[in-house]
C-alpha atoms as one frame of an Amber mdcrd trajectory, in Angstrom:
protein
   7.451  28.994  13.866   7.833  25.186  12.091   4.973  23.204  11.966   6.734
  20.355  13.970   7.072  23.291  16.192   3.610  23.731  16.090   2.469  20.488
  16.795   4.535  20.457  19.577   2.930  23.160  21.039  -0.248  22.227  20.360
   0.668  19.046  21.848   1.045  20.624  24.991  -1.709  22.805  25.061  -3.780
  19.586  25.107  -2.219  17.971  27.768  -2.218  21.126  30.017  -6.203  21.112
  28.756  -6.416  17.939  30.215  -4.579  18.141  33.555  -7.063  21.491  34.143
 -10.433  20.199  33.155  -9.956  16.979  35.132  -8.984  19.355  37.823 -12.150
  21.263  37.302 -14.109  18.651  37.215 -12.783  16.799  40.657 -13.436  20.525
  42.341 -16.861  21.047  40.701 -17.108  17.629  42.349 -16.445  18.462  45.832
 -19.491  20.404  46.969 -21.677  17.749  45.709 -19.706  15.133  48.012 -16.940
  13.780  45.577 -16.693  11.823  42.212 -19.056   9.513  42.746 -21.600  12.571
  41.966 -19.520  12.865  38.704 -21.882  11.659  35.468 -18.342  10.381  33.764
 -15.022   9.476  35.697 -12.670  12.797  35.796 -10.582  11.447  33.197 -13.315
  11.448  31.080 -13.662  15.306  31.452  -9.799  16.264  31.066 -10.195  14.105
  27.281 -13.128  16.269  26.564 -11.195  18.937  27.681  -8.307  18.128  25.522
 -10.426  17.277  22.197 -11.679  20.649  22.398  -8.403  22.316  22.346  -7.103
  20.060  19.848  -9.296  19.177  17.672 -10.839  22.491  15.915  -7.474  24.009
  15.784  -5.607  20.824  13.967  -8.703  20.292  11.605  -8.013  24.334  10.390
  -4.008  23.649  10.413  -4.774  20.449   7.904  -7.382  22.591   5.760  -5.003
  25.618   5.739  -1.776  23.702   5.050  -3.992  21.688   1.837  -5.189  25.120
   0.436  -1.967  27.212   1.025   0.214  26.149  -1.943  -2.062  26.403  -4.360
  -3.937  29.542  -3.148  -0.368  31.251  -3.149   1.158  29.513  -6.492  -2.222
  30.879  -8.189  -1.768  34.062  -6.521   2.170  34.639  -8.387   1.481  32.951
 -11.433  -1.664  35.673 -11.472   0.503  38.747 -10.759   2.494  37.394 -14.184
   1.921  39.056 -17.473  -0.847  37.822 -19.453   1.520  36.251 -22.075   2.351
  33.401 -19.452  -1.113  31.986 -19.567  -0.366  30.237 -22.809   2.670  27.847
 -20.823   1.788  24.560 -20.665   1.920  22.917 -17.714   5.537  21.734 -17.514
   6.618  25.186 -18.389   4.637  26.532 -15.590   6.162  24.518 -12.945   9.705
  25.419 -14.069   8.897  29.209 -14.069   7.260  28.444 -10.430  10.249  26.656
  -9.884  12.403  29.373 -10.547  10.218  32.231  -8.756  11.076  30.119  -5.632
  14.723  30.098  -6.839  14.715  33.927  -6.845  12.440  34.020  -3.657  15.049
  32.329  -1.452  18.118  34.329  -3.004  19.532  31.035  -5.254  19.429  32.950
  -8.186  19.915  36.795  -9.593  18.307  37.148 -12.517  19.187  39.976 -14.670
  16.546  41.898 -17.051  13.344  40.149 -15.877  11.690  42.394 -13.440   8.532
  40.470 -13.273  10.257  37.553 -12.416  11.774  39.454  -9.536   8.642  41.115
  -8.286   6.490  37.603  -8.259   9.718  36.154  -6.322   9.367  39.079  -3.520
   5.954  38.381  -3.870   6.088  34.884  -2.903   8.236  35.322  -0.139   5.888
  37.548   0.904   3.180  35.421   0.985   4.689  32.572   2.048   5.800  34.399
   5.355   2.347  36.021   5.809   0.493  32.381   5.348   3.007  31.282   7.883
   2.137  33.685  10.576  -1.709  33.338   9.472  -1.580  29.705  10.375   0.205
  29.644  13.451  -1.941  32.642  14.979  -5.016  31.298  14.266  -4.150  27.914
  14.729  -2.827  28.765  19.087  -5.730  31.191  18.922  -8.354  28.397  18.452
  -6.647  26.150  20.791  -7.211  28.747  23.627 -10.506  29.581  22.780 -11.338
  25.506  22.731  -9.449  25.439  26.497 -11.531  28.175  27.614 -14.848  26.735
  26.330 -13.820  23.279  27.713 -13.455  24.871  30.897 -16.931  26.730  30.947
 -19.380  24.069  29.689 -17.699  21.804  32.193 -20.648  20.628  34.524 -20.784
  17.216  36.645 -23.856  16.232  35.101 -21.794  16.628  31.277 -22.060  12.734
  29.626 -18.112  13.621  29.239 -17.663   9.077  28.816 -20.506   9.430  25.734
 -19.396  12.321  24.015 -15.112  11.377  23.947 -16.646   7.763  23.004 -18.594
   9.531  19.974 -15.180  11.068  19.087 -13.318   8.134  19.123 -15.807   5.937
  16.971 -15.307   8.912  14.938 -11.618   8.765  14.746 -11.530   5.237  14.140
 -14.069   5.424  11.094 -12.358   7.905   8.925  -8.730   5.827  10.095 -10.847
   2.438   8.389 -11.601   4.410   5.588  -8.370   5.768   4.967  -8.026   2.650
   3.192 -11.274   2.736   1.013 -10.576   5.958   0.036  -6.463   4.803  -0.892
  -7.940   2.307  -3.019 -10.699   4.544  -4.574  -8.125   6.890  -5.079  -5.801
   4.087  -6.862  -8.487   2.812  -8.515  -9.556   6.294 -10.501  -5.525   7.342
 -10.744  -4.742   4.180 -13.165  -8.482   4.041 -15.059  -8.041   7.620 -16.059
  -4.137   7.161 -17.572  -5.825   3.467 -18.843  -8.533   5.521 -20.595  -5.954
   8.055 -22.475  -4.152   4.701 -23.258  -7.067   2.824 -25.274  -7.340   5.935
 -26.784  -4.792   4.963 -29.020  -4.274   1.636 -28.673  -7.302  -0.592 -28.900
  -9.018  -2.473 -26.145  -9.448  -5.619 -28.112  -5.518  -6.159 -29.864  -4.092
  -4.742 -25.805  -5.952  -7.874 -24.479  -6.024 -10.239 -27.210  -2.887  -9.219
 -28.945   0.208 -12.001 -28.903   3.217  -9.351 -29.157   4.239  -7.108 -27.016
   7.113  -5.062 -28.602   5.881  -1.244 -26.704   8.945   0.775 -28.446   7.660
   3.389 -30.561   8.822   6.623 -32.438   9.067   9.434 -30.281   9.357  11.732
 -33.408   8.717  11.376 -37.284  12.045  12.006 -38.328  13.302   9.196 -35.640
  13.317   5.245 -36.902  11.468   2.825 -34.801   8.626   0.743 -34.522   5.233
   1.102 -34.868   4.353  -0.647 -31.327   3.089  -3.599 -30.635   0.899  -3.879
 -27.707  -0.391  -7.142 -27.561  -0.768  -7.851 -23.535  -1.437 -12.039 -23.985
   2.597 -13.053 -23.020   2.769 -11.000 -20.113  -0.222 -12.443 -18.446   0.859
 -16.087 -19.602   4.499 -15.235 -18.206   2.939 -13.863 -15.051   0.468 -16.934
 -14.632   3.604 -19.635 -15.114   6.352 -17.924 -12.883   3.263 -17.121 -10.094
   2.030 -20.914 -10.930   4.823 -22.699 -10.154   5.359 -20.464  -7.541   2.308
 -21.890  -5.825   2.918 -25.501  -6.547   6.074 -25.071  -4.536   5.143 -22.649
  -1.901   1.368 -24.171  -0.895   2.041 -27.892  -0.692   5.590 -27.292   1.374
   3.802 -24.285   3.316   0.970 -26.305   4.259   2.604 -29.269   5.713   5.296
 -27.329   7.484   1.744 -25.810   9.308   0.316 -29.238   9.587   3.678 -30.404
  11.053   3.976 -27.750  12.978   0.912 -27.410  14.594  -0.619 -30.713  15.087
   2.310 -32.990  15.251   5.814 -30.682  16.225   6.824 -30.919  20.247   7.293
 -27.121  21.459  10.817 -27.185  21.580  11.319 -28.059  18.137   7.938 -25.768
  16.883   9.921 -23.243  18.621  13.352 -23.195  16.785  11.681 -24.576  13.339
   8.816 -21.854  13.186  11.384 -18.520  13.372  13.599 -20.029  10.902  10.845
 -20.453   8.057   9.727 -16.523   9.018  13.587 -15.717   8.345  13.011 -16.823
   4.792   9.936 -13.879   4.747  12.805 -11.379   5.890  15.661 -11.756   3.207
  15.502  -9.034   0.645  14.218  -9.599  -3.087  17.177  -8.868  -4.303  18.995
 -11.833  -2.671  16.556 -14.012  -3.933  17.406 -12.639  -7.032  21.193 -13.230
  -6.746  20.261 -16.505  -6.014  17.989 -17.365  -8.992  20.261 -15.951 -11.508
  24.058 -17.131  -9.933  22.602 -20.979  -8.433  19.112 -21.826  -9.619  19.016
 -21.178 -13.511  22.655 -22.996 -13.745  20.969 -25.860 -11.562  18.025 -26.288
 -14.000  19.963 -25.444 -17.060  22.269 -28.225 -16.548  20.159 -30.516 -14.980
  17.674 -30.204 -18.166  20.354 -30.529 -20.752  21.895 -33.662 -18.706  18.916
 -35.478 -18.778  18.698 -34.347 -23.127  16.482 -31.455 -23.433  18.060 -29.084
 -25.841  18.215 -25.303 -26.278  17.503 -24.642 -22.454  17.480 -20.931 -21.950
  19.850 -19.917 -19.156  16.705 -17.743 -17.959  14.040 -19.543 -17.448  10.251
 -19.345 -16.034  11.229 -22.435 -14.004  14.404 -21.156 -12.022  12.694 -18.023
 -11.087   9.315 -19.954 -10.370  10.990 -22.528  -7.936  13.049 -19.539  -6.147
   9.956 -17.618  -5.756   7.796 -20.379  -4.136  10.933 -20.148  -1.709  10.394
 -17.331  -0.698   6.313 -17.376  -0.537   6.197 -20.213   1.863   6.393 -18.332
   5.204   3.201 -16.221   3.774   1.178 -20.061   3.577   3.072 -21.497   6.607
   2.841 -19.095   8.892  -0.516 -17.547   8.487  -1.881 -21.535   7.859  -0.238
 -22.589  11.589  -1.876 -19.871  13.476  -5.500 -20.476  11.850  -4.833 -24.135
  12.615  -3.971 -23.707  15.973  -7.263 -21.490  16.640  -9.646 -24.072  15.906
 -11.392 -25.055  19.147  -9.927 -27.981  20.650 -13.528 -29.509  21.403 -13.488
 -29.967  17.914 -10.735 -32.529  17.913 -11.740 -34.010  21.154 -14.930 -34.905
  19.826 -13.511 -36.179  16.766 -10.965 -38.613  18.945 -14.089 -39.718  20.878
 -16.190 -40.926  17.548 -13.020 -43.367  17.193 -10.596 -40.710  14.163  -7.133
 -41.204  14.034  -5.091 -38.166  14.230  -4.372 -37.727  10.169  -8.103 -38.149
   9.627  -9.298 -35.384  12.550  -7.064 -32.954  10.596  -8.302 -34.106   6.902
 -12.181 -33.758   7.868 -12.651 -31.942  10.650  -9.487 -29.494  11.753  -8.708
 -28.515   7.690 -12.399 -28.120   6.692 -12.881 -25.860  10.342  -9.383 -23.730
   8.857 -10.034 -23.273   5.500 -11.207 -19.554   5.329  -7.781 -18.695   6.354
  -5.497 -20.891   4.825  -7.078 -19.183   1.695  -5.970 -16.544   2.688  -2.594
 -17.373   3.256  -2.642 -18.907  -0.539  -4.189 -15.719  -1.562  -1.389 -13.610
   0.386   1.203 -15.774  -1.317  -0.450 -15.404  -4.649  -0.707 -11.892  -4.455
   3.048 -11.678  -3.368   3.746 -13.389  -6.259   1.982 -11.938  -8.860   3.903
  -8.898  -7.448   7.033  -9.872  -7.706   9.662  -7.875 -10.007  13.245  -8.226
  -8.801  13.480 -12.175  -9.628  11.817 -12.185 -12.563  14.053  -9.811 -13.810
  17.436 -11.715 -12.569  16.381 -14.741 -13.483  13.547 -15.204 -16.083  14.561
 -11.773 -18.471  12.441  -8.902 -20.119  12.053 -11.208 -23.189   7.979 -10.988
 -23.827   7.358 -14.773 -24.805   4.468 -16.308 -25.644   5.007 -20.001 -24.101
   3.829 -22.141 -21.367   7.339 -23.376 -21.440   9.169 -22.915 -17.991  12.179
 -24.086 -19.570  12.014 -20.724 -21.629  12.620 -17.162 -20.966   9.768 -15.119
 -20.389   8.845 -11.778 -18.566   5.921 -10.709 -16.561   3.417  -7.455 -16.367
   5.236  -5.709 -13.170   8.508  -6.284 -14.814   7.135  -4.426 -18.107   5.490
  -1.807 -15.936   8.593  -1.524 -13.926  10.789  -1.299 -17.284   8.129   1.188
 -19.245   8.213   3.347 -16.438  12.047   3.927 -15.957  13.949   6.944 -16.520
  12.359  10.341 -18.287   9.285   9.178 -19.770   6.641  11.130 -22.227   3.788
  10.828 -20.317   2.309  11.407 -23.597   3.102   8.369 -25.425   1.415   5.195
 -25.653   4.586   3.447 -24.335   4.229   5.171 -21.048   0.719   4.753 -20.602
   0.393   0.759 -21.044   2.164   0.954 -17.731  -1.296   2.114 -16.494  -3.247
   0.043 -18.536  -1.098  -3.077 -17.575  -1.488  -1.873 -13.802  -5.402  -1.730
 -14.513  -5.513  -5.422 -16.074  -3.775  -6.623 -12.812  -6.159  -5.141 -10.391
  -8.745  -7.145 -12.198  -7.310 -10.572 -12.248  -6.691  -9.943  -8.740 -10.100
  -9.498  -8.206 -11.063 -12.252 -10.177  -8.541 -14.291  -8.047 -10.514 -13.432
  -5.111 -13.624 -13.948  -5.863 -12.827 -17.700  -7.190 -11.069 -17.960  -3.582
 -14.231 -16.789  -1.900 -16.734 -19.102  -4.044 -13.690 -22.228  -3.247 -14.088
 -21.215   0.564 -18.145 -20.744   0.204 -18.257 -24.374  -1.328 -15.839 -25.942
   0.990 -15.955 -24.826   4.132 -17.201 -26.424   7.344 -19.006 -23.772   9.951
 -19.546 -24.848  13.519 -21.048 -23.560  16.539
């Protein structure tokens, strides 16, 4: 049997749990003169009844299906010769790789009878885990419907108990994403940590070149490395910079506009076609930067005598990314506006405001928690962004505050380090890790500036 198969079943199992202990619980019900002698309502009892048949028997599916790979991988790889144990790792998952081969009947291999025996072996074990799981797995499920069906009482607190389940449930799906970014968190510092082994901490964030090609092997000309991480971050800062002074000033009075002054016909048609702009794929944007907006600012710039303007440039990719960022402030900005309290405005006509001064000192300070956000959304977005940067502003690592010149930025590099078959060994590979590390913690720097601007700003009313 498949797992999906198995899921279904158990599926159904739980819902035939529940039609029969709310059934029981409606006839335990009667004698006593109805449901109104019921502690919980009866569909309170069929959930319990249903949790009980699910629950235990998908919690030992999960553990089983974690542990089953690597119980049976370590259980071939131990019925191997001795002289295997000195693989490393890579060679050990291509011999696995081809014990499955030989397992399924891919390959015939000739004059390697171990190889053979650990491949019957496998299949083997693989078919006995299989029937392991799904026996035990309908087993508990029946033995969880019969116990429902036995400790079902009218005086059970069935209401408590499923509610106790589903706080439960909704805890470990809340920390799903604590745990993600734990997990993130740990899975860069370590790679990080084999990276400053050989690079320094002090020339990776003080260091003004970045040139990361490096010798593979000693009889193989190239350079020494440079790791120098300074023009990345500047490159990333600019393009994200002017970014934001497109996106946030043209974002936040479209939201102004929008929300405070716009009839509803017209919010109505103009609102969907700023979202559209959130919809169109990178890559357009892209297309865009490299085949209308660099020309644009390359000719513009040399027209009006600047000289030596790069036909990539921080600038063109800049302007086409606040573009694309502004639905991120607009949006996000409109719908906080539009939940401050309309007493608030009232009042404010009644002390004698105009409209343009409610919304400066009373409706913006009341919003500005989560038009922060929406700046911090579109900072973060991009900060992130790889595709444009690429089409339009290069993979040349320049030191410049120049947006007339080409520069790159640090998810282009890790993009570009991490490309292709890499040696996960070399110091090349693993700035992509250290680079990913250094942008976690200007975005938390980011934030926390946001959340002192919005502690020293903001307006808080009852």
């Amino acid at each position: 049997m498949q797992t999906s198969t198995l899921l279904l079943v158990l599926a159904a199992l739980m819902v035939a749990a529940y039609a029969l202990g709310r059934q029981r619980s409606v006839q335990l019900a009667q004698p006593l003169g109805g449901i109104k002698r019921l502690h919980s309502l009866p569909n309170y009892y069929g959930l319990m009844a249903a949790v009980w048949t699910g629950l235990p028997a998908f919690v030992v599916f999960l553990i089983w299906s974690s542990l089953e790979s690597t119980v049976i991988t370590a259980a071939v790889l131990g019925s191997l010769p001795d002289g295997q144990s000195t693989l490393s790792e890579g060679e050990v998952s291509l011999l696995f790789s081809q014990i499955r081969n030989i397992g399924r009947g891919a390959i015939e291999l000739q004059g390697s009878p171990e190889l053979v025996q650990a491949g019957e072996l496998l299949g083997t074990l693989n078919a006995s885990s299989q029937v392991g799981k799904v026996t035990l797995t309908l087993v508990l499920a029946v033995l969880g419907c019969l116990f429902s069906w036995f400790i079902t009482r009218p005086t059970m607190r069935a209401r408590p108990q499923f509610e106790v389940v589903l706080k439960g449930f909704f805890i470990l799906c809340s920390s799903i994403a604590i745990f993600t970014t734990i997990g993130i968190i740990f899975s860069v510092l370590f790679e990080s940590v084999r990276f400053f082994q050989s690079v320094p901490l002090f020339d990776f964030v003080f260091g003004t070149k970045w040139s990361p090609q490096i010798a593979i092997r000693a009889d193989q000309v190239g350079s020494s490395g440079a790791f120098g991480a300074i023009p990345l971050f500047v490159g990333t800062l600019l393009i994200a910079g002017i970014a934001l002074i497109v996106a946030v000033p043209l974002g936040l009075m479209s939201a102004i506009y929008l929300s405070e002054y716009a009839k509803p016909r017209v919010r109505s048609i103009i609102k969907p076609l700023l979202e559209v702009l959130a919809g169109i794929p990178t890559v357009v944007y892209g297309f865009f930067a490299a085949l209308t907006m660099a020309p644009l600012v390359r000719d513009f710039f040399q027209g009006i005598g600047f000289d030596g303007v790069s036909a990539e440039s921080a600038l063109a990719a800049g302007l086409v990314m606040g573009i694309m960022i502004i639905p991120f402030v607009s949006s996000l900005s409109d719908d906080v506006i539009n939940a401050v309290p309309g007493s608030l405005r009232d009042g404010s006509y009644g002390l004698g405001a105009t409209k343009s001064e409610t919304i400066r000192q009373v409706v913006f300070p009341a919003a500005l928690p989560g038009i922060m956000g929406g700046v911090l959304l579109a900072a973060s977005r991009a900060i992130g962004e790889t595709m444009i940067v690429v089409m339009a502003a290069g993979l040349a690592a320049n030191l410049t505050v120049n947006p007339l010149e080409a520069v790159t930025t640090v998810t282009v590099q890790i993009a570009t380090l991490l490309v292709g078959d890499q040696e996960f060994d070399s110091p090349k590979t693993l700035a992509a890790f250290a680079l990913g590390l250094m942008l976690f913690i200007t975005t938390l720097i980011l934030n926390i500036i946001a959340m002192a601007i919005v502690k020293r700003f903001r307006e808080q009313y009852d």
